[in-house]
Phi, psi and omega in degrees: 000147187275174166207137173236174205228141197250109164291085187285172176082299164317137152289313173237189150198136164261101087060027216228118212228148175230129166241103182069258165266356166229153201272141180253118169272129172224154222222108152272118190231165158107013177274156174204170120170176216200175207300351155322305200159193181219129187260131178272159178253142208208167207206139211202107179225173171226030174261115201301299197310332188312279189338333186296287189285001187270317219261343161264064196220160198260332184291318176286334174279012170240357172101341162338292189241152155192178214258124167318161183227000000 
């Protein structure tokens, strides 16, 4: 199932997550904003282990990064 996860604030954010010996980049794209409204950057994946390392990761246990609802 996808889930995607929201950088408020950010324009971009790299990301770089480590499993076990090796490390994962993930690319939050997407902020703007304008007299519309204001958009976060954000990363949309339907892969379970990503999920994983996103949601045990210190930007997501601090509120940092958090799952679109």
């Amino acid at each position: 199932m996808p889930k995607t996860y929201i950088a408020p604030g950010l324009l971009d954010l790299r990301l770089v997550l480590r499993a076990g010996t090796a490390w994962i980049t993930v690319d939050f794209k997407g902020n703007r904003s304008s007299g519309y409204g204001e958009y976060s950057a954000k990363f949309t994946t339907d892969d379970s282990s990503l999920q994983y390392l996103i949601e045990k990761s210190p930007e997501f246990q601090t509120g940092r990064i958090y799952l679109q609802v």
